[in-house]
C-alpha positions as CSV (number, residue, x, y, z in Angstrom):
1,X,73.4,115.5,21.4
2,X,69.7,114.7,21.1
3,X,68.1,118.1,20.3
4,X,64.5,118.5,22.2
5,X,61.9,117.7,20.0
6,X,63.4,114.9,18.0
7,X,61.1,112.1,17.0
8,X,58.1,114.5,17.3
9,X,56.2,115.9,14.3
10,X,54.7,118.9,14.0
11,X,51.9,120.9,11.7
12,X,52.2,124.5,11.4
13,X,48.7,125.7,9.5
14,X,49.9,128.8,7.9
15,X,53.0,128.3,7.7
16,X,55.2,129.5,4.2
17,X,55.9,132.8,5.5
18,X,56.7,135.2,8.4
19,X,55.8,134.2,11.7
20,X,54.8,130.7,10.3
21,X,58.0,130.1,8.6
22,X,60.2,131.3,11.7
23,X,57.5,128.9,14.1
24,X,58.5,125.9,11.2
25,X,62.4,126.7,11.3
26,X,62.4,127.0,15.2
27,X,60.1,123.4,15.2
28,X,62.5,122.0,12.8
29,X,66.3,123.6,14.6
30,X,64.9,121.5,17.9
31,X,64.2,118.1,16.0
32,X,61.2,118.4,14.7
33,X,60.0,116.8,11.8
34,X,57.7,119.8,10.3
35,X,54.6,120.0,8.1
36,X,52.9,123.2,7.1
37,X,50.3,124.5,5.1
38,X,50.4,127.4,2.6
39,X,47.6,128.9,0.7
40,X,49.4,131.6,-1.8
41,X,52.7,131.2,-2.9
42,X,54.4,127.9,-3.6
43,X,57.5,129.2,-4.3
44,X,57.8,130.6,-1.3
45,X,56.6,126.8,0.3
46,X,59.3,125.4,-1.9
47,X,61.8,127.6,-0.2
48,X,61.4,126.6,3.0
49,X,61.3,123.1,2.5
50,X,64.4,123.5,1.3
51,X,65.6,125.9,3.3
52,X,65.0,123.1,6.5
53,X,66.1,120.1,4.4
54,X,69.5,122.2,3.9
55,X,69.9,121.8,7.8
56,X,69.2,118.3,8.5
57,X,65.6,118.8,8.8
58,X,62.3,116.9,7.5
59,X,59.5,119.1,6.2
60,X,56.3,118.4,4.3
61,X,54.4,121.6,2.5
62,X,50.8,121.1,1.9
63,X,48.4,123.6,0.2
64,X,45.1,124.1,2.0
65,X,42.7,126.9,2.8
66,X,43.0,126.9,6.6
67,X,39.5,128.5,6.4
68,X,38.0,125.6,5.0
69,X,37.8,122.7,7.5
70,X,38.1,119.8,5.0
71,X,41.6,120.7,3.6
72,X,42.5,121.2,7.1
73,X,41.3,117.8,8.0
74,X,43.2,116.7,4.6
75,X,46.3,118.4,6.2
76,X,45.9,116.4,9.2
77,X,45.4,113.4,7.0
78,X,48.4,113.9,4.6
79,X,50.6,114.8,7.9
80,X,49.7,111.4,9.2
81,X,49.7,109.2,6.7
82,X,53.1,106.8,6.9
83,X,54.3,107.3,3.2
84,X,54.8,111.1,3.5
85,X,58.7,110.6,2.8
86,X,59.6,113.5,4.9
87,X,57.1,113.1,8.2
88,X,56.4,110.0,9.6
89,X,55.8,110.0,12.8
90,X,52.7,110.7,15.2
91,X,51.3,114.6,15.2
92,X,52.8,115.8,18.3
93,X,51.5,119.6,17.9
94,X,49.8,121.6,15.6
95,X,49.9,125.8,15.8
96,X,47.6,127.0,13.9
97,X,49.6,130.3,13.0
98,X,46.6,132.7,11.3
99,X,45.5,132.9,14.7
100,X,48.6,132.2,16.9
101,X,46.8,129.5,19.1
102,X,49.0,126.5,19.9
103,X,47.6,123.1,20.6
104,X,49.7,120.1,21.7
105,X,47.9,116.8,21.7
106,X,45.1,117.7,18.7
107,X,44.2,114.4,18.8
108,X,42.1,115.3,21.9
109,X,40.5,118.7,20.7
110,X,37.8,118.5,18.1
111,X,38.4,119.6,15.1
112,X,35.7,122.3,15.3
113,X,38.9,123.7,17.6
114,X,41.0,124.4,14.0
């Protein structure tokens, strides 16, 4: 069974804990491959990379200050780039959690938008 979103990639800013975490494990339960950002605690990052690698899934944690548009832009970057072992492909959606606004394509939104 091909599960929904396989082959896709998303970036979930905010996304270690809570409503992030369950947005990243949800992502990742339908095929996503999932990146997310995490300012505080990398233990708790840690955890739920390998909390989705345990079930099949891909995930990529990346510390950043989602206030701060350059390490956003360097999340974007990272999430792209072709030798992140566990995301490779295109950015299909981001959801930037701290404000619960979900944009698919953010390759057509400016980043002003994050």
């Amino acid at each position: 069974m091909t599960l929904p979103l396989t082959n896709e990639t998303a970036l979930v800013t905010g996304g270690s804990r809570s409503i992030g975490a369950a947005i990243a494990k949800k992502l990742s339960a339908d095929g996503a491959a999932v990146a997310f950002t995490y300012a505080g605690s990398v233990e708790k990052a840690n955890e739920l990379v390998r909390t989705i690698e345990s079930t099949g899934g891909r995930a990529l944690d990346i510390r950043a200050d989602n206030a701060d548009p350059a390490a956003v832009k360097n999340a974007v970057d990272v999430t792209l780039k072709p030798t992140s072992a566990n995301v490779s492909n295109p950015v299909w959606m981001t959801c930037k959690n701290e404000s619960m606004n979900c944009l698919k394509t953010p390759v057509k939104n400016s980043s002003n938008k994050f």
